[in-house]
N, C-alpha and C positions, 0 to 999 in steps of 0.2 A: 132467479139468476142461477146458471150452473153453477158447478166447482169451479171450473176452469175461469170462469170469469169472475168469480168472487177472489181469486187469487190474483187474479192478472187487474182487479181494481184496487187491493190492497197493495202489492206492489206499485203500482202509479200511484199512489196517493201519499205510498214512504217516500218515492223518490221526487216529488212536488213539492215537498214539503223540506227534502234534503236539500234541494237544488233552491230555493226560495231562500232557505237560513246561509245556503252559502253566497248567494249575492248579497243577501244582508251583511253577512260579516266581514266579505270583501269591501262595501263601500263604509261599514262604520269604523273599522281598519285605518280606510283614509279619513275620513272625517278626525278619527283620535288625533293625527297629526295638529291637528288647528290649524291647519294652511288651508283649506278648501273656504273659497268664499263664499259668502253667506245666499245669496240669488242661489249656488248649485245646489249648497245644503239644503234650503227649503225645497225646492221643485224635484230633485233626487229622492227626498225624506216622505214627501206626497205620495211618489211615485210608486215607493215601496211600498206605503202603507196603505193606498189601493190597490197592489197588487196581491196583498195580506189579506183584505177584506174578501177579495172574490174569491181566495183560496179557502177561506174557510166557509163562506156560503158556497162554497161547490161549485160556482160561477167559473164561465170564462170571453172575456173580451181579447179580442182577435185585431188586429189591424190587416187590411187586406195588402199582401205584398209590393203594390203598384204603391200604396200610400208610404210604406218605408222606406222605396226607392227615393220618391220624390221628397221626402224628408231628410235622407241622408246625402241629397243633391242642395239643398238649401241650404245645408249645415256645412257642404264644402267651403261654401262661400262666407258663413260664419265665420268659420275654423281662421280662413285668413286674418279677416278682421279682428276676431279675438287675438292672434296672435300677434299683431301689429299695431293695434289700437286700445283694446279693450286690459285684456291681462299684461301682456308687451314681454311675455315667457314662452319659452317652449314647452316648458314642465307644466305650468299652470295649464295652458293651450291645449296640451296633449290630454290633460287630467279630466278636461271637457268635453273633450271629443270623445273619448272610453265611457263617461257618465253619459252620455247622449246614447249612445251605441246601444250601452247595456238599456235602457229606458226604452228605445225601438224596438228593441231585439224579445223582450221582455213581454212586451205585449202582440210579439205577429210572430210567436212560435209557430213554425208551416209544418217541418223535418226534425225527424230524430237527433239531424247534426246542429238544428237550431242552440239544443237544449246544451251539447259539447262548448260550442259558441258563447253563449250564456256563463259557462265555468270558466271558459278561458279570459274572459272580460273581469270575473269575478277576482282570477291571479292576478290581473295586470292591475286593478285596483292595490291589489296585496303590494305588488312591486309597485307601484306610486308611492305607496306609504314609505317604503324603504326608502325609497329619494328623498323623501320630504321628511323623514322623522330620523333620529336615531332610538328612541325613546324605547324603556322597558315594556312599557302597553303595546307593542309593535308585534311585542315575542306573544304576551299572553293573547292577543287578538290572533294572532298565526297560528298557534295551538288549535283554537278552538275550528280556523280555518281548514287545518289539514284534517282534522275529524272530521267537519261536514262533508270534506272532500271525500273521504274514504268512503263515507257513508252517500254519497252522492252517485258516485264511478259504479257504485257497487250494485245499488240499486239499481242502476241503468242498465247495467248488463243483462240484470236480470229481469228487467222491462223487455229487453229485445229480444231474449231468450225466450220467454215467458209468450209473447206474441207469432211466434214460430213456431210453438209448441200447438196441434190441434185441439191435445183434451190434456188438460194439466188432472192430476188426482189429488191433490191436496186437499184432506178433511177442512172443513170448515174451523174447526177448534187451533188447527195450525194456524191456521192464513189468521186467525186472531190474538195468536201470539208471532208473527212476523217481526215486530217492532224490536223485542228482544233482542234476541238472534245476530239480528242484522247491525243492531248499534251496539251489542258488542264486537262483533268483529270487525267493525269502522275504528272502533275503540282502541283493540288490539292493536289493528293494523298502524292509526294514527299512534298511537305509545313507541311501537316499536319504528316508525319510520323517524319519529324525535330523537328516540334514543340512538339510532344506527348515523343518523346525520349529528347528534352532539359527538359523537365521538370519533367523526372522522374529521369534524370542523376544529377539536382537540388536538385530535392526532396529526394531521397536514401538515405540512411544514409550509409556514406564514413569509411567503419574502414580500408582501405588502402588504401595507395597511387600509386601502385603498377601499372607500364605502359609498359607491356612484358619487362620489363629490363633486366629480366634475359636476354635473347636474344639481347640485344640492343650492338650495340657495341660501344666499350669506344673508348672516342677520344684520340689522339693525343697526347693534350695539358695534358694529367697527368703527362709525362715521366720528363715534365719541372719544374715538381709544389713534388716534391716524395724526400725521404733522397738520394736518389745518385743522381747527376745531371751529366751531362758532359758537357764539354765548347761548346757552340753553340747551344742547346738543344732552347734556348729563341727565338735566334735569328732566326729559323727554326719558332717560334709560331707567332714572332712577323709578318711574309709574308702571315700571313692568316688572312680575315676579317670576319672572323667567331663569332657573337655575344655569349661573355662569361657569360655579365650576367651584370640587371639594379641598380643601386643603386640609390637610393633614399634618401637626407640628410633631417631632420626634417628641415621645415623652409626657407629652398630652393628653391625658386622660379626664379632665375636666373641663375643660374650655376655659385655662387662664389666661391666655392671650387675648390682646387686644389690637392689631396691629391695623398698618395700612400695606395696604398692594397696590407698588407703584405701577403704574403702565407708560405713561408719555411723558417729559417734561416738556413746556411750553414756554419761551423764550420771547417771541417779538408779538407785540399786539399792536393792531391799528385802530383800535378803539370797538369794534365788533367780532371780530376774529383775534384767536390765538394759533399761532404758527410755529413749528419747529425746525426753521433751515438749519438745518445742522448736519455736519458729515459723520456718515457709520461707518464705522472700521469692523476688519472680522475680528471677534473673540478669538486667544487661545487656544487650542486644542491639549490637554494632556498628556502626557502615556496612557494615564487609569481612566480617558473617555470624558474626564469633567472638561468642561469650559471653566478658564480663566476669566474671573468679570471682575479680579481685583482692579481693572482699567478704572474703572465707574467711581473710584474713592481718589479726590485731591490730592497731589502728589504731596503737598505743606498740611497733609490733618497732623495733629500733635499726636502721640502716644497715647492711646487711650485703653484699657483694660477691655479686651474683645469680650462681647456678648452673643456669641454663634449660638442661630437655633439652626435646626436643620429640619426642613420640611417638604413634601410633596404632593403637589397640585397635580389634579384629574381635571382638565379643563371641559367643557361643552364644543360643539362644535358653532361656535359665534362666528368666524371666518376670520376672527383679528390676529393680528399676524406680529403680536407681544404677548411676553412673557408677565409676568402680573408678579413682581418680586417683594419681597420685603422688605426695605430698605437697606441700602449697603452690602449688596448681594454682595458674596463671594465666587461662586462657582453655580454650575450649572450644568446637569448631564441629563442626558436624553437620547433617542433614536433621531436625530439632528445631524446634517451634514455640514449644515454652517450656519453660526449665531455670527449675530452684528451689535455693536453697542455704541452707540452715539455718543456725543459729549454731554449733552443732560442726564447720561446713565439708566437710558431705556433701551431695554434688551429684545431683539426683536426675531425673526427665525427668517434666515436668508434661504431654506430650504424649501423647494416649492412642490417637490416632493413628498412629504410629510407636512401633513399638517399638526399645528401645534394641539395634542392629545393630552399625553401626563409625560410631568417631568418634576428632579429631586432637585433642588437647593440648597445653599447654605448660603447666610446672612448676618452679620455686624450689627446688630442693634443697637449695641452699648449710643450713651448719649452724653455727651461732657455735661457737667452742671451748670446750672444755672450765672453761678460767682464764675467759675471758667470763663463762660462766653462774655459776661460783663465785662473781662479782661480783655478782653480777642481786638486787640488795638492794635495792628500790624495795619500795613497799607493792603487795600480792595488788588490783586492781579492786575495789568492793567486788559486783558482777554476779558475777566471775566466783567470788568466794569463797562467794558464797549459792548460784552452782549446781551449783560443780565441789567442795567441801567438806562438802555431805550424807552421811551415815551413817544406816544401820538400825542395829538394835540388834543389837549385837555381842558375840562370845563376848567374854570379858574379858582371856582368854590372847594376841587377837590384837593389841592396842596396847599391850601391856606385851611381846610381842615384836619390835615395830617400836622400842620404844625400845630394847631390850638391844643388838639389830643398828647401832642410828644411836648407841650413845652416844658414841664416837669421829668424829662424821662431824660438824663445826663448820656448813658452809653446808646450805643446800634442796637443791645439786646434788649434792654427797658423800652426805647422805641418800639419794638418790633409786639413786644408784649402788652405796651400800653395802646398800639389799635387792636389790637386782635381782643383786649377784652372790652376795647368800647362796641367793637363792631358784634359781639356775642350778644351783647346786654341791650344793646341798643333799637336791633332791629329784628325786625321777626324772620321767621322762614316760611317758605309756600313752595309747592307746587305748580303751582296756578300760572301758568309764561304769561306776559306782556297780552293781550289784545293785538297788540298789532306795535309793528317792529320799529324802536325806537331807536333814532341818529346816533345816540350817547347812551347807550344800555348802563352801561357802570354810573353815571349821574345822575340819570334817573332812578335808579336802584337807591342811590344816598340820600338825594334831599326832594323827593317827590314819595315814590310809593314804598320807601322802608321795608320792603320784605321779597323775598327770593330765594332762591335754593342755592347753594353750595358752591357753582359759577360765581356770583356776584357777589359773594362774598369772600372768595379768592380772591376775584380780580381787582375787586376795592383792595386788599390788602397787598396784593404785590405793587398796584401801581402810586398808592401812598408811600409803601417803603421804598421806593425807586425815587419819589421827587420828594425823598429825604436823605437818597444818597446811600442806602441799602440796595445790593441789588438780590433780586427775588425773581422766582419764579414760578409758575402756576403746575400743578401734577393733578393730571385725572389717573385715576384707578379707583379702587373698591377699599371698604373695611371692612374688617373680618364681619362675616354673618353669623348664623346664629349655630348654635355648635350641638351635634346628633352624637349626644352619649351612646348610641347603640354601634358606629361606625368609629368613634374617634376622631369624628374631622367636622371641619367648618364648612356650611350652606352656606356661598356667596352666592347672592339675586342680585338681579338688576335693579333694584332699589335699595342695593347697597353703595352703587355705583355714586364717588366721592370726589370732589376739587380740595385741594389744599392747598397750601404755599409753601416753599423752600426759601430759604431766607440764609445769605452767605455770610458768614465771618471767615475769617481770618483765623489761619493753625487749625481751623476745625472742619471747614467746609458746611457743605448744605443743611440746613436745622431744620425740623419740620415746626408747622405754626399752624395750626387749624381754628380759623376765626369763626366756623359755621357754628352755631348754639346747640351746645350739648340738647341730645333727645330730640332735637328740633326733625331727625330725616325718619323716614317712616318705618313703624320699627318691624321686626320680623315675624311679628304675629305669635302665636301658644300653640304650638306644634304639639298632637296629642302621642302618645306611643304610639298610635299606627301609623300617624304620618313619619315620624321618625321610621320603621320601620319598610314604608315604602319608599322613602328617601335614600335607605339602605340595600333595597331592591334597583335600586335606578343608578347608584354609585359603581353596585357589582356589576351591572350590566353593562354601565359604561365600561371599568377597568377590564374585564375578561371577553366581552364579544366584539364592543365594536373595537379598542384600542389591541385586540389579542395578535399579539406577533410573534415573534421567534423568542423575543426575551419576554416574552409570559412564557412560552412551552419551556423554556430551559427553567423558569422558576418555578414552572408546574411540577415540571419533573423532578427538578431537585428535592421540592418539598414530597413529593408522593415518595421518593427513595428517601428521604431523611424518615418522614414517619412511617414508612414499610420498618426499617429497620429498627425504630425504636419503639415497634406493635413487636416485634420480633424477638427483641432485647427483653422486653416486660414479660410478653408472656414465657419467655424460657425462663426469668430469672422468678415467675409468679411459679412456677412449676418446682424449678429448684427449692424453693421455702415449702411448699406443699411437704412436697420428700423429705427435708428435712423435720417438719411440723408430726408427717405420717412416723417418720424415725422413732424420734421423741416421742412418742404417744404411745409408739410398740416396745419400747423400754419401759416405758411407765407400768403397761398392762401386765410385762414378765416381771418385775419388781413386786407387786401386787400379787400377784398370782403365786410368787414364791414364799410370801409372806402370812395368807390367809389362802390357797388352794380350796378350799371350801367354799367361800362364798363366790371366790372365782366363777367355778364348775358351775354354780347355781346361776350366778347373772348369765353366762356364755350358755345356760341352758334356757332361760328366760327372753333370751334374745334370739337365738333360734326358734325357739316357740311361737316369738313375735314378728319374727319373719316368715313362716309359716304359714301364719295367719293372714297376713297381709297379702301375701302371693297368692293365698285361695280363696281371697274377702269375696272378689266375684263368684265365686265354687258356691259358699256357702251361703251368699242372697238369694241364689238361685233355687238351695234346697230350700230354704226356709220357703222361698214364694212357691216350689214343687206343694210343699207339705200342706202349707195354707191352702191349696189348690184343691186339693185329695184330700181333705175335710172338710171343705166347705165349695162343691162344684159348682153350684148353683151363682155365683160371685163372679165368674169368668168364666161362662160356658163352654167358647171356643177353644180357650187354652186347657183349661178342667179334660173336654173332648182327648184333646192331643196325647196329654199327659196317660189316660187311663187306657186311649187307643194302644202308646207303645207299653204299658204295664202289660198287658192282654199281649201282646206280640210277642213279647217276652217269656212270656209263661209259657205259650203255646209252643217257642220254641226249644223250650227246654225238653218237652215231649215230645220234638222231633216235624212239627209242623210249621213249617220255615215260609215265611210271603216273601216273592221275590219280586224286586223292583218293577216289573212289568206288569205286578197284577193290580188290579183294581181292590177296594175291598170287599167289592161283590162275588169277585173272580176267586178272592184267595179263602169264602165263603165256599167256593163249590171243588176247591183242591183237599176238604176235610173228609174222610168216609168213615169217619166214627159217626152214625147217626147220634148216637148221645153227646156227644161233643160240639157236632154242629148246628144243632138247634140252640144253644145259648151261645155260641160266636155267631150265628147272625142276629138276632134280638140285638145282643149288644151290638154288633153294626150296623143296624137300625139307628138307635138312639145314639151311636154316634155319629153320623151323618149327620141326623137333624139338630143338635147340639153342636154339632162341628163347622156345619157351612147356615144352617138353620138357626143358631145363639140358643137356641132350645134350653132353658134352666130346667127344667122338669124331666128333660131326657138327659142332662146332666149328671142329674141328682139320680138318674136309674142307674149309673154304667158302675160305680161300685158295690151294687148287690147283685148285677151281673156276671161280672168280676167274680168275686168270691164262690157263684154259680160253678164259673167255667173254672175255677184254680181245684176246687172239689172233685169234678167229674171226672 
C-alpha cells in the first residue's frame, strides 16, 4: 500500500467510526428520554449493533438503491397508519419515520452526501429528544453529540480532500498518530462551541419561556390532579417515581417539615367519580406582583395565631394546570398573567401562555386545637351544607357503620377522629386496583376486600362524615417527599401523590383528617450521596436552562454585580491589612535595629546571603554536576565530551584562536598553523567526536590529558 493510500484508509476509518458514534449518540439521546416504545428500541438497538459488528470486521453490507426506494414507499403507507392507528401522535409518528430513515440510509450508503444525510438524521434524533425530554441527560448526551459532530464534519472534509489529492506524502508514523490530532481539535472546537452558545443562551434577552411544548406531550399525572377524578386515578400515579417537582421551605435546612400540597378539592361524588363543579374567579393582582389567595380562607375562621411559611416550588413539566399549595395559601407570585381560585381553594394558572414552571408562596399553617374544634358548635353555612353534605345512593351497611364507630364520640370533632382512627387500624393499604371495575368501589373497599390505597380510604371517610351531618370533602395532591440536604429542598414523585379529607367546622373552616395508615404509601427509598447530587444536577437544570427568562438574567446579574463587588471590597480591604501588617512589622524591625544594631547587621547580612543563594541554587548544581563531570568523564560521556570541548575552546581562545560558528570541528582543526599546536587540537577532536555523538567512555577519559597537552603547548 502506498502512502497516499495508507493515509486516505486512516482517514476513512476515523471518520467511520466518527460518523457511527454520532448516530449512536443521536438515537441513545432519544432513547434516554423513556418515550421511545419498546418494538423501536429493540429493532433500532439491533440495527446498530450490526452495523458495529461489520465496522469493526472491516465488513460492508450495501442495500442496493432500488430496495431503499421500494422500502421507503412501504413505510409511506405505514407512516399513515402509525400515525392514525398505531402510536395516534405526530411526535411519536415522526420519531419513526427518522429511526426508519436513519436504519435504510445506514446500510445503502451510494454518495458522499449519503453520509451528510446520515448526520442530519443523527440531529433530528437530537431534536426529538428536545420535544420529548426536558431532562439534565438531554445536555450531557448533547455534549458528547456536538464532539462527535466536530470530529465527524472534520474528518469528512478531509476524506474529500484527501481523495482529490493524486499523491498525499504523509510518513506512515503520522497517519498513525492521526487519531490524536484530530480528536483534539473536535475537542477544541466542541469546548468552545458550548462555551460561546452558554454564553449567548445567558446573555439573550429571554421574552419566552417557550420549550417546543406545543409538541411536548402531557403526562399522565393531570387526569388525577383535573375537576373529574375517578377512584384509583391516584393510586395509578402513586406506582410511578417520576420527579413532580422541588420545594424549597424558607429556613429549611433539614427537612422538618411535613406537609401536604393541596391540588384539587373534590366536592360531588356519584359513587365512582369525584367532581369539582365549582366556579373560578381570578385572584388579586398586587402592586408588588403577589396574587391575593387570601379568597381561599372562610370568611367566619376565628382569630388564630398565623403560622406563615414561605416557600418555593420548581415544578416538572406534568402539563397540570394547579398550583400544588400548602394549605391555607396566602399569596402567590410568579411569571403569571392570570391565577383563578375556586371555592374549594384550588389555585389554578388561567395563563396558557406560561406554563406552570417555579413559583414562591406563602401559607397559614397554624391549626386551632383540638378542645377549640370540639367547641366549634355554630350552625354548618347553609352554601356549605348544600355542597359539602351531597350523597349518591349508598350501600346501607355504610351509615349504619359510621354510626356504630361515632356512638361514643359526643362532638363533629371526636366523630370525625373516631373514623379516621378506625379506618387506620382497621384496614390495610395496596397498591394492587380492583381486577375489574366494581358498581360500589367505596363498599367494596369496606366490608369485602379491606385494603386500598389512599382514594378509598378518603372516600370512606368523607362519605361517612356526610351521612353523619359533617360536611367533608376529598383533596388529591402530594406529601412532602423526601428531602436533598445538598439542595435544601423536598423530592416530590409520583408515589407521593396523596387523597385526604377536609372536614368543616364552624369559626374555623376546613381541618385536614388523613385516614390512610401511617407508612402504609410507598416510601421514598435510601437515596445515596450521588443520587442526592444528581438530583441537584437536575433541579439546576430545571431552574436555569429550561425555566431561564428575563427574571433569572436580572437575578443573574444582580448577583454577579453583588459578588463582583464584594470580591472587590475583600480584596481592597485584604490589601489594606497587608499594608497595615507590612507597617507594623517595619516599626518593629527599626525598634530592633535601634536597640541591638549588631545583631541587626548580622541577620540583614544573613539573609542577604540566603537570598543569594537561593537565586543561584540553579548556578551552583550546575557547577557541582560541571565538576563531577571533569573528574569523573567516563560517567556521562556525551555531556563530559561537551564540557571539555568548550574548556579547550576557551583556552585556545585566549591565544587568539577563535571557531566561528560556521566551522565544523574538523574545519576549525585546519584554521590552526601552529604545527605544534594543531596536532593535539585534532587528537582531542577526535576523541571528542567519538565520546560526543559515539558515548565513547575511553575517549572520554582521554580529552583531560589532552587538555593539559594543548593548555601547555
Amino acid at each position: 500500500m502506498t502512502r497516499s493510500a495508507t493515509a486516505r484508509s486512516a482517514i476513512d476509518r476515523y471518520f467511520q467510526v466518527s460518523l457511527y458514534l454520532l448516530i449512536v449518540t443521536g438515537f441513545a439521546t432519544l432513547a434516554s428520554t423513556g418515550k421511545l416504545d419498546t418494538p423501536a428500541l429493540l429493532l433500532v438497538s439491533l440495527a446498530l449493533l450490526y452495523r458495529g459488528y461489520l465496522l469493526v470486521r472491516g465488513r460492508t453490507l450495501q442495500l442496493p438503491e432500488r430496495w431503499a426506494s421500494y422500502l421507503t414507499l412501504v413505510y409511506v403507507v405505514f407512516y399513515v397508519c402509525d400515525l392514525f392507528l398505531l402510536s395516534g401522535s405526530f411526535v411519536s409518528a415522526t420519531v419513526h419515520l427518522v429511526l426508519f430513515i436513519m436504519v435504510v440510509k445506514m446500510f445503502s450508503v451510494q454518495r458522499d452526501r449519503d453520509h451528510v444525510y446520515l448526520a442530519i438524521i443523527s440531529f433530528l434524533s437530537v431534536l426529538a429528544a428536545a420535544v420529548l425530554t426536558v431532562d439534565a441527560v438531554f445536555f450531557a448526551a448533547f455534549c458528547v453529540f456536538l464532539l462527535l459532530a466536530a470530529s465527524t464534519f472534520i474528518s469528512m472534509e478531509m476524506r474529500r480532500s484527501s481523495a482529490r489529492v493524486s499523491a498525499c506524502r504523509t510518513p506512515p508514523a503520522v497517519t498513525r498518530r492521526l487519531t490524536g490530532p484530530l480528536s483534539t481539535t473536535a475537542l477544541a472546537l466542541a469546548l468552545g462551541t458550548a462555551l460561546g452558545s452558554s454564553l449567548i443562551f445567558f446573555i439573550m434577552p429571554r421574552l419566552s419561556t417557550g420549550y417546543l411544548s406545543a409538541y411536548a406531550p402531557h403526562s399522565a399525572l393531570v387526569s388525577g390532579f383535573s375537576d373529574d377524578v375517578r377512584l384509583g386515578e391516584i393510586g395509578q400515579i402513586q406506582q410511578s417515581d417520576t420527579v413532580i417537582m422541588h420545594i424549597q421551605i424558607d429556613g429549611d435546612t433539614r427537612g422538618e417539615y411535613d406537609l401536604k400540597w393541596r391540588g384539587v378539592a373534590l366536592r360531588a361524588f356519584d359513587g365512582v367519580r369525584w367532581s369539582n363543579p365549582q366556579q373560578q374567579a381570578a385572584a388579586l393582582s398586587n402592586p408588588d406582583g403577589n396574587y391575593d389567595l387570601s379568597t381561599t380562607r372562610a370568611a367566619t375562621l376565628a382569630a388564630l395565631p398565623p403560622h406563615l411559611v414561605r416557600y418555593r416550588v420548581l415544578m416538572e413539566p406534568i402539563g397540570a394546570s394547579v398550583f400544588f399549595l400548602a394549605p391555607r395559601p396566602r399569596s402567590l407570585s410568579g411569571n403569571y398573567h392570570m391565577i383563578t381560585v375556586d371555592e374549594g381553594g384550588a389555585v389554578s394558572n388561567g395563563d396558557r401562555e406560561h406554563a406552570i414552571g417555579s413559583y414562591r408562596a406563602t401559607s397559614d399553617i397554624g391549626q386551632p386545637s383540638p378542645e377549640e374544634l370540639r367547641y366549634a358548635t355554630a350552625e354548618v353555612p347553609p352554601k356549605i351544607a348544600i355542597q359539602y353534605l351531597q350523597l349518591p345512593p349508598l350501600d346501607p351497611r355504610l351509615p349504619r357503620l359510621a354510626r356504630d364507630i361515632t356512638a361514643r364520640s359526643p362532638t363533629a370533632y371526636d366523630k370525625a377522629e373516631a373514623i379516621e382512627d378506625y379506618l387506620q387500624k382497621q384496614y390495610g393499604y395496596t397498591l394492587q386496583l380492583p381486577s375489574a371495575p366494581q358498581r360500589d368501589p367505596v363498599a367494596y373497599f369496606l366490608f369485602e376486600r379491606k385494603a386500598g390505597h389512599c382514594e378509598y380510604f378518603a372516600s370512606s371517610l368523607a362519605l361517612m362524615l356526610r351521612t353523619l351531618g359533617i360536611p367533608a370533602r376529598v383533596v388529591n395532591g402530594f406529601r412532602s417527599g423526601e428531602f436533598n440536604s445538598v439542595t435544601g429542598s423536598y423530592i416530590v414523585r409520583g408515589r407521593d401523590a396523596h387523597s385526604w379529607v377536609e372536614a368543616y367546622f364552624p369559626r374555623y373552616g376546613w381541618i385536614t383528617f388523613d385516614p390512610t395508615p401511617p407508612g402504609a404509601a410507598a416510601s421514598s427509598g435510601a437515596w445515596n450521596r450521588a443520587g442526592l447530587y444528581v438530583d441537584a444536577l437536575r433541579e439546576f437544570w430545571r431552574e436555569w436552562v429550561i425555566n431561564y427568562d428575563f427574571a433569572h438574567q436580572m437575578s443573574l446579574s444582580n448577583d454577579v454585580a453583588v459578588r463582583s463587588r464584594q470580591w472587590f471590597d475583600g480584596a481592597r480591604l485584604w490589601m489594606r491589612q497587608r499594608y497595615a501588617a507590612l507597617l507594623e512589622r517595619a516599626r518593629q524591625v527599626k525598634a530592633q535595629a535601634e536597640r541591638s544594631p549588631r545583631r541587626t547587621v548580622g541577620m540583614a547580612l544573613a539573609v542577604i546571603a540566603l537570598v543569594i543563594l537561593l537565586l543561584n541554587i540553579g548556578r551552583l548544581r550546575r557547577m557541582v554536576r560541571v565538576r563531577r563531570l571533569v573528574r569523573n568523564p567516563a560517567s556521562a560521556p556525551q555531556a563530559a565530551a561537551s564540557i571539555w570541548y568548550g574548556r579547550m575552546l576557551r583556552s585556545l581562545g585566549r591565544r587568539g584562536w577563535r571557531k566561528l560558528p560556521a566551522h565544523t570541528p574538523k574545519e576549525f582543526v585546519g584554521t590552526i598553523r601552529d604545527p605544534k599546536l594543531r596536532g593535539p587540537v585534532a587528537s582531542f577532536t577526535d576523541h571528542y567526536e567519538r565520546a560526543r555523538f559515539g558515548n565513547s567512555a575511553n575517549d572520554a577519559q582521554a580529552l583531560p590529558e589532552i587538555y593539559e597537552e594543548i593548555r601547555k603547548s
